[in-house]
N, C-alpha and C positions, 0 to 999 in steps of 0.2 A: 487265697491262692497259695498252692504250698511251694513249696523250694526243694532242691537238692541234698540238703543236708543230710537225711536219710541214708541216701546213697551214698554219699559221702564217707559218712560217719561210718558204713558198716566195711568199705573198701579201706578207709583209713586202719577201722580195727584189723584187717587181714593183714594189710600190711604189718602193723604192730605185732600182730602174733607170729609170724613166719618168720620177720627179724628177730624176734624172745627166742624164738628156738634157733636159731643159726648161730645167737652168740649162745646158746647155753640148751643143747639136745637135752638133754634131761631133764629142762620145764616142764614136756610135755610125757605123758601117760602111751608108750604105742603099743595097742592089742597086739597078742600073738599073732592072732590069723592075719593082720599086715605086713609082720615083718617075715611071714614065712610066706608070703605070696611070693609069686614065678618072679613080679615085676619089681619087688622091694632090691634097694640097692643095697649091698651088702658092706659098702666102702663109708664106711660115718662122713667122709673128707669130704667124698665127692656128692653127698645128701647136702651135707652142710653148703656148703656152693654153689650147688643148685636151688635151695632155698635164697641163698643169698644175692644170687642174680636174677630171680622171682622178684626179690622183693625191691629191690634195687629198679626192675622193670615197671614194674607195678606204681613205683612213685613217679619214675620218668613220663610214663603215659597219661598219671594224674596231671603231672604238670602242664602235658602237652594237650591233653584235649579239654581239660577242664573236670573240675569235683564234679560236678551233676549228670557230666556226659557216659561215666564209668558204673554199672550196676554188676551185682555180683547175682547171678543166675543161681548159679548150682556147684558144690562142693558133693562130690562123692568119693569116698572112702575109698583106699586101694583094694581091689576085690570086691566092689560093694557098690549097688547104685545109691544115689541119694536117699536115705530113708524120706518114707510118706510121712505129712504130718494130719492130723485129724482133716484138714480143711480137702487133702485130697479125696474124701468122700463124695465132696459135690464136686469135684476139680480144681485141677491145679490151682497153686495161687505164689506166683513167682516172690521167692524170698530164698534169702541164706543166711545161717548163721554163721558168722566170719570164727567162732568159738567152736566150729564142728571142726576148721582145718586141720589136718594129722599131715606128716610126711608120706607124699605119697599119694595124697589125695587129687580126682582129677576135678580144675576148676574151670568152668562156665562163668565168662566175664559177656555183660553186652553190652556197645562200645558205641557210643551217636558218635556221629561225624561230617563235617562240612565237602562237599564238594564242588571244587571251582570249576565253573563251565560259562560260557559263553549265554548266559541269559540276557530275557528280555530288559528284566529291571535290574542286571546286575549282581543278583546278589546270589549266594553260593547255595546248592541243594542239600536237604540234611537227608543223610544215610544213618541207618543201625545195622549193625554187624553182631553175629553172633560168635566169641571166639574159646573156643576150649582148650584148653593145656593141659597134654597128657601128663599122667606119674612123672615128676622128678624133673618136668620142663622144668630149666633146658636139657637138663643130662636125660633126657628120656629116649626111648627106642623109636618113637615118630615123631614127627613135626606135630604142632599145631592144628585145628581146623577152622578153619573161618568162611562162616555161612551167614549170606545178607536177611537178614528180617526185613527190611521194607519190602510193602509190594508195588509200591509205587513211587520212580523215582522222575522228582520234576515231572509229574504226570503222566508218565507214560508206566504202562503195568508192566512190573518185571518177566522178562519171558525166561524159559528153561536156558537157554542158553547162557548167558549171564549168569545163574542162578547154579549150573553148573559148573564155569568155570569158576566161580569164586570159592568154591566147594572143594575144586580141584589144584586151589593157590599153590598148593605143600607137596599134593599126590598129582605130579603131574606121569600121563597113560606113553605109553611107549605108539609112537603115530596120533595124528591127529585126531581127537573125536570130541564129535558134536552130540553124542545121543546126550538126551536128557540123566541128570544123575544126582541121585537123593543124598543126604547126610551120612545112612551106614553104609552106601556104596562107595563113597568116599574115603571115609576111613578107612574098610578092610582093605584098599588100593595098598597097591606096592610104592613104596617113593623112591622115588628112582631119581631125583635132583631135577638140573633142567637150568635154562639159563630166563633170565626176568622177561623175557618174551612170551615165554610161554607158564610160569610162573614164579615164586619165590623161591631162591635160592636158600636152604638152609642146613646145618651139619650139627647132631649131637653137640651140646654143650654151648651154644652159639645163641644169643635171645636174638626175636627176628620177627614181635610183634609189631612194634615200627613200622619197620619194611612193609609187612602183611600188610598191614593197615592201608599201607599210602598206594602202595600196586592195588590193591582193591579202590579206591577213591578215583583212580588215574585209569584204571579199567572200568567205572560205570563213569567217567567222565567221556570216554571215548564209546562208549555205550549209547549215552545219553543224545551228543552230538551226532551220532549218523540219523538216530532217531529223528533227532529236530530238521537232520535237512530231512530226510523222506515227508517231513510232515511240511517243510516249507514246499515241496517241488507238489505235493498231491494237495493244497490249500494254499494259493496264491493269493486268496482275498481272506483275511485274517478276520476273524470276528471284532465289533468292534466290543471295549470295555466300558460297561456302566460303574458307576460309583461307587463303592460300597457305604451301605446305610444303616446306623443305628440306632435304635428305638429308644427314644426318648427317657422312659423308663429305664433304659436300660435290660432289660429284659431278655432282650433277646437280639444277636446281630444277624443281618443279614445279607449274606453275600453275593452279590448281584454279578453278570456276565463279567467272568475273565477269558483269556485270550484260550483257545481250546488247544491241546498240546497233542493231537493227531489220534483220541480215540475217536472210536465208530461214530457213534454218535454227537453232538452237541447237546449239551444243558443247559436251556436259557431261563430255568426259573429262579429262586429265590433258595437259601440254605439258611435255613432257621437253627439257634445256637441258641444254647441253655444258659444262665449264670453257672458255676462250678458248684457243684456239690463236696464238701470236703468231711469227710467221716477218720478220724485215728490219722492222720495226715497222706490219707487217696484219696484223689479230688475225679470228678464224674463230669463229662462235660455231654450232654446229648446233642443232637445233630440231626434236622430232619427236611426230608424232600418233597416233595412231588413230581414224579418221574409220569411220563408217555411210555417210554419202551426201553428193556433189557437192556438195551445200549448205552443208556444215560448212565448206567450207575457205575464203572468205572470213569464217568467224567466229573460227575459226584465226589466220589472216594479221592480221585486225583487235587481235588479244589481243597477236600477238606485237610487234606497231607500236605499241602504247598503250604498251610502254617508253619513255621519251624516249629513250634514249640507243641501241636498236634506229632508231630514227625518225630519229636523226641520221647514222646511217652511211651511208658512200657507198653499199650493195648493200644494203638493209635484210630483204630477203626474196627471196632466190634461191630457186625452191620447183619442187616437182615433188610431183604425186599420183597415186594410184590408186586406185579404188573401184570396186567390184563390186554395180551396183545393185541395188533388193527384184526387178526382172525379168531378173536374172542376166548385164545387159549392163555388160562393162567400160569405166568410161569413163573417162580421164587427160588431163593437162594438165601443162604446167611453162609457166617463167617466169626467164627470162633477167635479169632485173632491172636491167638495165644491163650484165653481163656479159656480154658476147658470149658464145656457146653454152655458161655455166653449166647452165641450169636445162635441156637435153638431157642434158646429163652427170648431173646427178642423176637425171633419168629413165631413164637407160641405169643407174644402177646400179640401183634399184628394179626394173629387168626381168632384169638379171641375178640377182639375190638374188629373184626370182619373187615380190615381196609384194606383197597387193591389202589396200585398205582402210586405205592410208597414206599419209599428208603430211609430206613432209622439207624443212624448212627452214634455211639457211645465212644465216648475217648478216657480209657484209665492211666491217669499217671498214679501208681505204687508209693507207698511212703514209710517201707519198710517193718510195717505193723500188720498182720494177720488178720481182718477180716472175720473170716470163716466165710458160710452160706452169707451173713449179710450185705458182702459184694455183690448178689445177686442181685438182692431189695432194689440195692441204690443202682445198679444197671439200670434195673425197668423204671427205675426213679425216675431217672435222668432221660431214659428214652419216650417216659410218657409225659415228661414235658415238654420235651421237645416238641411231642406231636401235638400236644397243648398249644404249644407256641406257634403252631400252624396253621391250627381250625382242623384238624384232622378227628379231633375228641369229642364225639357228646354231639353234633350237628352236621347238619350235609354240606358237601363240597361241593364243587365244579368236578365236573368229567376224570379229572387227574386225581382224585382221591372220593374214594366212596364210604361212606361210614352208614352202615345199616343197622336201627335199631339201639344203637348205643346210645342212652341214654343218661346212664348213671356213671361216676368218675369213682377213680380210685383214691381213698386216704391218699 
């Protein structure tokens, strides 16, 4: 099982390096084409102090959420998107070097986080946040942006709503609006301020990821909550909860009925779980179901994210389905999760092994080392054991999974 240190270690070198340059600008090497950008500040004083309450932030938030919960997304250059590395050939593969930072540079931090709500067993929901800081935060021309990555919080799927106002924390719109609203619609928004009701208050020169932070937790907290009544008032008789059971071997756990959190459907079967794969320190966990209909698999996905520690990984649910509905129409889906064309790739395996009436899920925690394409390998690794750990592999099932012809298994 691997640890945080990774993350740790590359947030801690940022820090390091932002503080080297704030006592002493001339450590660092700045290309021309930086310092002649529209956005490069021209005032050494007010660089310097904006680096230094960056970095000043940046420890405060280590402190306060913890080493593990802090990973550093993306550094890109003032003028400049993040340069591709070879591994972007097959797709993305989340890392940064804390040694690319330059002044100036805009930084992609992603930020786990607890939130306290009125649960069943008490215990607080984990959130991931995605937050970017433009050139020269705090001394920058716009706020912050902070966009939730979970898609499931405490079980219930995150809708547009939610999803855009957390989007909208910094740019809050002149009258009220509900339309749905992406990432670059967000940014190019005008900021026009606003009082903590309708989002965060912020002004040049002021750090205010704190703030961000806790009004996002405190708004899917209140999110959360109406959620759960509408799902007490339309479900007065509560499912009951089986035990969870694990195999002797150890092999594989399985997690039996919990309390359903008001999606469509219920899922009363079993969720089959792989030991961890751990390759360069990214560990692989697969995930695998047997579903009846469409509806099951946000009840799925929401079971396997009630983990904390699923819920904190960088890739928490890479997924790919197939069901065969009661009017004999097949219908499928996957889900990239952040992984550039993962969740095709599980779909291509579930079409090559011909199974209908399955959900295979992959959970990546990142360990700060590159991969390449054989991120892939251990996706399908870990997804075909899952489906291993099922009976889904090499022999027939019951009704809820069909396996035609496959006879032979994979190295």
């Amino acid at each position: 099982m691997m640890d945080g240190g990774a993350s740790a270690s590359a947030l801690s070198a940022l820090i390091a390096r932002i503080e080297a340059y704030a006592a002493d600008p001339s450590s660092l090497s700045v290309p021309g084409s930086t310092t002649r950008h529209a956005l490069w500040l021209a005032d050494e004083a007010q660089r310097i102090e904006a680096a230094t309450q960056l970095a000043e932030e940046l420890v405060a938030l280590q402190s306060i959420y913890t080493d593990d919960a802090i990973f550093v997304l993306k550094i890109s250059s003032l003028g400049a998107e993040a340069r591709p590395n070879a591994d972007d050939a097959d797709g993305h593969e989340d890392a940064a070097d804390p040694n690319t930072w330059l002044p100036g540079a805009k930084l992609t931090l992603s930020i786990s986080a607890d939130v306290e709500a009125q649960t069943t067993d008490g215990e607080p929901i984990p959130i991931r946040l995605a937050v970017t800081l433009p050139p020269f935060y705090p001394h920058s021309a716009r706020p912050p942006q902070l966009q939730l990555l979970s898609r499931y919080v405490g079980g219930f799927s995150v809708d547009a709503r939610l999803f855009g106002e957390i989007l909208r924390a910094f740019y809050h719109q002149t009258g009220e609006s509900t339309e749905p609203v992406d990432a670059e619609e967000a940014a190019s928004a005008k900021w026009i301020g606003g009082s903590m009701d309708r989002g965060v208050d912020w002004a040049s020169g002021q750090v205010v990821l704190f703030e961000g932070i806790e009004w996002v937790k405190e708004k899917v907290s209140d999110w959360w909550s109406d959620k759960e009544t509408e799902r007490i008032k339309s479900a007065p008789s509560p499912s009951s909860q089986l035990p969870t059971t694990t195999a002797s071997d150890l092999q594989v756990t399985m997690f039996a009925d919990a309390p359903m959190q008001g999606q469509p459907a219920p899922f009363e079967g079993h969720i089959f779980r792989t030991e961890s794969i751990v390759e360069r320190k990214s560990e692989f966990i697969g995930h695998a179901a047997c579903i009846t209909s469409p509806d099951q698999v946000a009840s799925v996905l929401s079971r396997i994210v009630s983990d904390k520690r699923v819920a904190r990984a960088t890739h928490p649910v890479i997924n790919a389905w197939v069901c065969r509905g009661a009017d004999g129409v097949v219908h499928h889906d996957c889900d990239d999760d952040g992984e550039t064309a993962a969740g095709g790739r599980l779909a291509h395996l579930l079409s090559i092994l011909e199974l209908e009436n399955v959900l295979i899920v992959v959970t990546r925690w990142y360990g700060g080392v590159h991969l390449g394409p054989d991120r892939f390998k251990l996706i399908n690794r870990a997804a075909r054991d899952a489906l291993d750990l099922a009976g889904l592999v090499g022999k027939n099932t019951d009704d809820t999974a069909k396996t035609k012809g496959m006879g032979k298994r994979n190295a």
